[in-house]
C-alpha positions in Angstrom: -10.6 2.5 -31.2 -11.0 0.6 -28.0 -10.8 2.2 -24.9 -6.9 1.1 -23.6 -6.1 2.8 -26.7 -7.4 6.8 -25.6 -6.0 6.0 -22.1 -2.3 5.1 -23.4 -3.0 7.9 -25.1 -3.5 10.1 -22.6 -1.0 8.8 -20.7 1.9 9.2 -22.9 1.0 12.7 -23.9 1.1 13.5 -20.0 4.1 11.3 -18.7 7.1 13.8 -20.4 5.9 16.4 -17.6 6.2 14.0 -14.8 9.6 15.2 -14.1 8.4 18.2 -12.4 8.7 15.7 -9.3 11.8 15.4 -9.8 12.1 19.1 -7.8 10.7 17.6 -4.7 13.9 15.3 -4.5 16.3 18.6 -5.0 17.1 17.7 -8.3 17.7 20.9 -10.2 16.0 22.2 -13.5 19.1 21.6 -15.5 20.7 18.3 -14.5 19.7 15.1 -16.7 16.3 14.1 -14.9 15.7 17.5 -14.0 12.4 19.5 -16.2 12.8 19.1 -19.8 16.0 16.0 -19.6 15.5 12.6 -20.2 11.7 12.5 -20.1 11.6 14.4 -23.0 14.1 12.5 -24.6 13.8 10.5 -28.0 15.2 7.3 -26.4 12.4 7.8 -23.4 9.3 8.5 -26.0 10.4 5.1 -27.8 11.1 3.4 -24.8 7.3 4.3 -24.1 6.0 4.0 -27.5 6.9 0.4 -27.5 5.5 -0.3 -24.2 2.1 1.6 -25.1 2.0 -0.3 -28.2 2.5 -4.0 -26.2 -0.1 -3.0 -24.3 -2.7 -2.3 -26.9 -4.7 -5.0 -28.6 -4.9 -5.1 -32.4 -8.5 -5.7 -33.2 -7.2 -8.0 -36.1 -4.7 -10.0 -34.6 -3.6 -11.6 -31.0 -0.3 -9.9 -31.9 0.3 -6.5 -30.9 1.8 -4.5 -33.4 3.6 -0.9 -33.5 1.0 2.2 -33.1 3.3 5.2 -34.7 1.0 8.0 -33.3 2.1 7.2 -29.7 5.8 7.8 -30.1 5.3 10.8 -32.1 2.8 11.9 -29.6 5.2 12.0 -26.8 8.0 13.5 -29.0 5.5 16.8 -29.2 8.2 19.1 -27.5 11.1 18.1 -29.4 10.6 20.2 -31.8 9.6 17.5 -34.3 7.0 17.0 -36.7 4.1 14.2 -36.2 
């Protein structure tokens, strides 16, 4: 696997816990972009999937296509299985 790939990677199994910033702004734990909201959303982790997938070359093609693992990767804490 190329190297973009294990960073995208990395990066989408870190960016649901980038709402903890959200505190320094007041926003509290409970409201929608508060810890746990809509960065751990299903919507968010596809929005990101796609994006991760764009950005990753297919070693086969010049077109990028779909990687499943990253959407499912960021979906970790939903309670769903890979």
């Amino acid at each position: 696997m190329p190297l973009r790939f294990w960073v995208w990677t990395a990066i989408c199994s870190m960016l649901p816990d980038i709402d903890v910033i959200s505190f320094a702004f007041g926003i509290r734990y409970e409201d929608m972009l508060g810890h746990r909201g809509f960065t751990h959303s299903i919507f968010f982790a596809a929005m990101i999937g796609a994006v991760a997938a764009w950005q990753i070359p297919n070693p086969k093609s010049q077109i990028p296509s779909p990687k499943p693992q990253i959407p499912t990767g960021t979906c970790s804490f939903c309670g769903l299985p890979p």
